[in-house]
C-alpha positions as CSV (number, residue, x, y, z in Angstrom):
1,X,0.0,0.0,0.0
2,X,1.7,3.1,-0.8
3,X,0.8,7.1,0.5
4,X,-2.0,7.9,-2.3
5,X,-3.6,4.4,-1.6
6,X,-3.2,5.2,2.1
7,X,-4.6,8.5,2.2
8,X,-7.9,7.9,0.5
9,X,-8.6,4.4,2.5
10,X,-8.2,6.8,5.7
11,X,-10.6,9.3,4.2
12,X,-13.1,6.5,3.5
13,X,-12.8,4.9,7.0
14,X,-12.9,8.4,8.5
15,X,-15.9,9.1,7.2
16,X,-18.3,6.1,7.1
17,X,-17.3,5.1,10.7
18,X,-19.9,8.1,11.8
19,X,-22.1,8.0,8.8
20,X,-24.2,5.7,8.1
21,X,-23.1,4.0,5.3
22,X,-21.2,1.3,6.6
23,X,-17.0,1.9,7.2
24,X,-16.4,-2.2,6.4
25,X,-18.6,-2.1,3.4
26,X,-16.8,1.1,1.8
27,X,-12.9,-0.6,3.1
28,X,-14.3,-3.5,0.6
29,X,-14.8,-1.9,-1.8
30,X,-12.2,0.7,-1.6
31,X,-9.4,-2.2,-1.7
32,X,-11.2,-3.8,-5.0
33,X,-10.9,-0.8,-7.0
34,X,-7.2,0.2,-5.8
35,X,-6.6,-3.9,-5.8
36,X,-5.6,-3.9,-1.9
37,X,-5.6,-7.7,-0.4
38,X,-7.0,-6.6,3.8
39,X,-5.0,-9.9,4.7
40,X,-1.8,-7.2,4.0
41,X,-3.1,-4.5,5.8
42,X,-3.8,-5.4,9.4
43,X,-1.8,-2.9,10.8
44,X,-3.3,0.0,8.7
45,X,-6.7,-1.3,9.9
46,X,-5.9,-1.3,13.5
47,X,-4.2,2.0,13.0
48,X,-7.4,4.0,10.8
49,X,-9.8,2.3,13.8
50,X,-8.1,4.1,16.4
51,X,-7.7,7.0,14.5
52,X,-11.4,7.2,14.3
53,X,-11.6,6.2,18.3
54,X,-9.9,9.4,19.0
55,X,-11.8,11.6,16.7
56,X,-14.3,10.5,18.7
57,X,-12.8,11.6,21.9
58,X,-12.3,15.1,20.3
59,X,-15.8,15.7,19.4
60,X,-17.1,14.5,21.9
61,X,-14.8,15.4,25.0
62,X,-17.3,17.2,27.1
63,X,-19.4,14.5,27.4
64,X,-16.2,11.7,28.2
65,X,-15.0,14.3,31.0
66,X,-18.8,14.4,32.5
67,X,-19.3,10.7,32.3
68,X,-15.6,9.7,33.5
69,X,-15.8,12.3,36.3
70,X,-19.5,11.5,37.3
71,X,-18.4,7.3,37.5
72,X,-15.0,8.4,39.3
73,X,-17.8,9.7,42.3
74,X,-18.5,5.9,42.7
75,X,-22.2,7.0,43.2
76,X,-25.2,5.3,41.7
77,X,-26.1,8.9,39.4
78,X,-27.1,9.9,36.2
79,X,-23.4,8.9,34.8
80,X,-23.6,5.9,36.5
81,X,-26.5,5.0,35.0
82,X,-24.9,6.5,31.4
83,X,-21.7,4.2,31.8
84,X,-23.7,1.2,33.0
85,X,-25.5,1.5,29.9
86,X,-22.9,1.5,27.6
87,X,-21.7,-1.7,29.6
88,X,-25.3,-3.2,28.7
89,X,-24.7,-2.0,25.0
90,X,-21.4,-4.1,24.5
91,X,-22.5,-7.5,25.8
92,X,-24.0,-8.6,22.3
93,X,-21.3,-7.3,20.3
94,X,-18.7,-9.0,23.0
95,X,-20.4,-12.3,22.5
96,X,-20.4,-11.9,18.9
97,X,-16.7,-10.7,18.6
98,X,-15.1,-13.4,20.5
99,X,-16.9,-16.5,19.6
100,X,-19.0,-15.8,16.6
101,X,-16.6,-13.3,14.1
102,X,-14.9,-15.6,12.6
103,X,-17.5,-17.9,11.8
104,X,-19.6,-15.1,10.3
105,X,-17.0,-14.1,8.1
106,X,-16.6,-17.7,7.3
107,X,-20.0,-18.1,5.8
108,X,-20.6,-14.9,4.8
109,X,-17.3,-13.9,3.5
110,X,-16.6,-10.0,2.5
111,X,-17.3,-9.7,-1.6
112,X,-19.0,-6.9,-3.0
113,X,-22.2,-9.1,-3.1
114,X,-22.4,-9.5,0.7
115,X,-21.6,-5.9,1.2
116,X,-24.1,-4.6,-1.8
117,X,-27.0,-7.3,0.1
118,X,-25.7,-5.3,3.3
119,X,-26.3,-1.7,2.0
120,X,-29.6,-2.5,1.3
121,X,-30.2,-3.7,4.7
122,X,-29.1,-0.4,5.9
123,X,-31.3,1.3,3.6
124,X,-34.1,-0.4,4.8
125,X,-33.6,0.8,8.9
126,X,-32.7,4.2,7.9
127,X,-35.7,4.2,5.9
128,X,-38.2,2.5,8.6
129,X,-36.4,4.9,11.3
130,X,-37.2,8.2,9.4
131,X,-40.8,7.2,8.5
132,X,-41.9,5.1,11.8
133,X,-42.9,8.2,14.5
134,X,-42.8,5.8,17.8
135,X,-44.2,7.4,21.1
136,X,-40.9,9.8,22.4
137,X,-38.8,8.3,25.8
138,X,-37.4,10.8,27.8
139,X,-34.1,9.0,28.0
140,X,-31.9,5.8,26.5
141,X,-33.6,2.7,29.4
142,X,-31.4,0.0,30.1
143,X,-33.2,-2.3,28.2
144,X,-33.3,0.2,24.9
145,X,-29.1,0.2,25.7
146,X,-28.9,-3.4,25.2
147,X,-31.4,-3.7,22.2
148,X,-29.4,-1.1,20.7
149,X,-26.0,-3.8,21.3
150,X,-28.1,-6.2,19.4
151,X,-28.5,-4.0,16.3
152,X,-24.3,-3.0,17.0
153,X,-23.5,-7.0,17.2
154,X,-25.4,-7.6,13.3
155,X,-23.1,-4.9,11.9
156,X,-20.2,-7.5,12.2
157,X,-21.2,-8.0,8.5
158,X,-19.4,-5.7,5.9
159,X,-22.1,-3.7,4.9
160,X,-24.2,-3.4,7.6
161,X,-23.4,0.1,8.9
162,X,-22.9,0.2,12.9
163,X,-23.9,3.8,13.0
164,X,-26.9,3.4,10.7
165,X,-27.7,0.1,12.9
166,X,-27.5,1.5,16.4
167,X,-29.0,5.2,15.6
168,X,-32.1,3.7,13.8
169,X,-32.8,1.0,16.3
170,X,-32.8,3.8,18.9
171,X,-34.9,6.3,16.6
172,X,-37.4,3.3,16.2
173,X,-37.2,2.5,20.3
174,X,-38.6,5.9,20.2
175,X,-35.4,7.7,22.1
176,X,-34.3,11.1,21.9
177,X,-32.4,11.8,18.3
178,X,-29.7,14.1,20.1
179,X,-29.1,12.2,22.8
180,X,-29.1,8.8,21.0
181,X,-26.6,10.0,18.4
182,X,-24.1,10.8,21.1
183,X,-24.7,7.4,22.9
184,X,-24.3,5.6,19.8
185,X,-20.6,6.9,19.0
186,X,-19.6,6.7,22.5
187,X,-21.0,3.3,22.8
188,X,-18.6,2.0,19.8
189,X,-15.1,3.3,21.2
190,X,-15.0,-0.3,23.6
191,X,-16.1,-2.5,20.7
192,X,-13.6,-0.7,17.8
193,X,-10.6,-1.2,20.6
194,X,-11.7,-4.7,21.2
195,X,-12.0,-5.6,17.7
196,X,-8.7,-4.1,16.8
197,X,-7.0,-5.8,19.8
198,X,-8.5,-9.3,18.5
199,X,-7.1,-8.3,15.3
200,X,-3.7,-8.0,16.3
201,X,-3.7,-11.1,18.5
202,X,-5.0,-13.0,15.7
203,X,-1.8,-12.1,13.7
204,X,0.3,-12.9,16.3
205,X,-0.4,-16.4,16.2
206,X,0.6,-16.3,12.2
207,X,3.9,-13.9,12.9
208,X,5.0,-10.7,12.8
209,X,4.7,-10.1,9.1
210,X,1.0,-11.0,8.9
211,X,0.6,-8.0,11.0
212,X,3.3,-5.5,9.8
213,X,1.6,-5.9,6.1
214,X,3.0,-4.6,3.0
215,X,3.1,-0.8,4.5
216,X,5.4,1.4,5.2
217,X,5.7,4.1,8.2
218,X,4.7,6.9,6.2
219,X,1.9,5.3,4.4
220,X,0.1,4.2,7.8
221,X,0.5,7.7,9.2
222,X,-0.9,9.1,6.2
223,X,-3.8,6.9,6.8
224,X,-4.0,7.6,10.5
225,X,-4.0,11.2,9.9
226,X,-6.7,11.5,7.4
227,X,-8.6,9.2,9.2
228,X,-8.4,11.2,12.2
229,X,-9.0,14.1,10.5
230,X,-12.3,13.3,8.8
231,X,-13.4,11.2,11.4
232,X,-13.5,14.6,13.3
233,X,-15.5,16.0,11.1
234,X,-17.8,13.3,10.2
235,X,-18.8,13.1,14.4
236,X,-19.5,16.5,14.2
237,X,-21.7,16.6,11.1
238,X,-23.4,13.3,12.0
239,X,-24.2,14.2,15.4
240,X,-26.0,17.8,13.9
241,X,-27.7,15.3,10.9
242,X,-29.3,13.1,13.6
243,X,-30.7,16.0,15.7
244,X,-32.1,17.1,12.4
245,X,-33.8,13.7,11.3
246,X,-32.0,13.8,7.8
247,X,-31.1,10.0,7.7
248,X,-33.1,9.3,4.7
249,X,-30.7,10.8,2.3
250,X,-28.4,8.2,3.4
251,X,-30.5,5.5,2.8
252,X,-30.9,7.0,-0.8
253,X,-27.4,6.7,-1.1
254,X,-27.0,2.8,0.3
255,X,-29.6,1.6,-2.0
256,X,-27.8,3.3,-5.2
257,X,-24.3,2.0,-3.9
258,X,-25.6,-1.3,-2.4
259,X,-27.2,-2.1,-6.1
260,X,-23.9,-1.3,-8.0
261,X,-22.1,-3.8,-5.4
262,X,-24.4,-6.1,-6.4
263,X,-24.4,-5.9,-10.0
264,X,-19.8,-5.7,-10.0
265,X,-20.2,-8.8,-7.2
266,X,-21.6,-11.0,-9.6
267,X,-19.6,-9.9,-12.9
């Protein structure tokens, strides 16, 4: 992989990791048209998922500091109840990572077909979570937290976006569009470190080269940086397009890109 190849995988994964248009899915098919193999790429992958972990931390910072200071109280309140949440939210992506994601990927595999069958699937909750008005809740329940997992532990399959999974699932639970779209990005930074720390440890047991890939220093910090940096900026605007409701352009957008997927998967 060298700097040009680098620099617009980062954009891509900086982008759809917030939007929700699936970040796997777009990875895909960003390596078939610049002809990447993933297997040579772990550590870029690792790297670009991190990248977007801290953009997340950027954006978002005053709402880390009030839920890491609120816990650090050690008092049952309304972090507490925030953090515990989250907790709730990872259990069905946990079970899923560990014991389940490789024999998903085994069935399933990652061509363009699975990933176009995906985008549609995606198209389909944004659509249903735009034009479905359920009763409003006046905050995320603990039971709504771990449905919400659920929808985060399906978007193991390339395609299926885990923004687009977790927002619509909460818009359809009926919760609050601002503070859902803030729950949902926090709620991913455990899963996107686990999954990149299963990653690596899965290339350990194959050697050092499986995970050093065909990459070189500068190359991988291109990619970190521009993931980074429109990772920032996706957050942002993603957080503002769920306050406003606007998910159905995105939809638009997965069925048009799901369908040519679809059609170059079976050439």
């Amino acid at each position: 992989m060298n700097e040009i190849q680098a620099l617009i995988l980062g954009l891509v994964q900086g982008l759809t990791e917030y939007l929700p248009v699936s970040s796997s899915g777009h990875l895909t098919i960003g390596q078939e048209l610049l002809g990447i193999t993933s297997e040579d790429n772990l550590t870029f992958d690792v790297a670009v998922h991190v990248a977007t972990v801290l953009a997340t931390l950027v954006i978002l910072w005053k709402e880390v500091v009030w839920l890491v200071a609120g816990v650090l109280k050690f008092k049952y309140n309304d972090e507490m109840r925030y953090a515990i949440n989250i907790l709730v939210s990872m259990i069905p992506v946990g079970i899923v990572g560990v014991f389940f994601k490789d024999y998903i990927e085994e069935i399933f595999g990652s061509g363009l077909l699975i990933v176009g069958c995906c985008l549609l699937l995606t198209a389909t909750l944004l659509a249903f979570s735009y034009y479905y008005k359920p009763k409003q809740k006046a905050g995320i329940s603990t039971k709504d937290a771990f449905i919400i997992g659920l929808a985060q532990a399906l978007a193991v399959l390339p395609g299926l976006s885990r923004s687009g999974s977790t927002i619509a699932t909460g818009l359809l639970l009926g919760n609050d569009k601002a503070k859902l779209a803030q729950f949902s990005f926090l709620m991913v930074i455990p899963p996107i470190m686990g999954e990149a720390l299963l990653d690596v440890m899965k290339a350990m047991k194959h050697g050092t080269e499986a995970v050093a890939g065909d990459i070189s220093m500068t190359a991988l910090a291109v990619g970190f940086v521009a993931a980074f940096i429109s990772g920032c900026a996706a957050c942002q605007w993603m957080v503002n397009i769920v306050k406003k409701g606007k998910l159905i352009y995105f939809a638009y957008y997965c069925v048009i890109i799901g369908i040519i997927s679809i059609i170059y998967g079976l050439c």
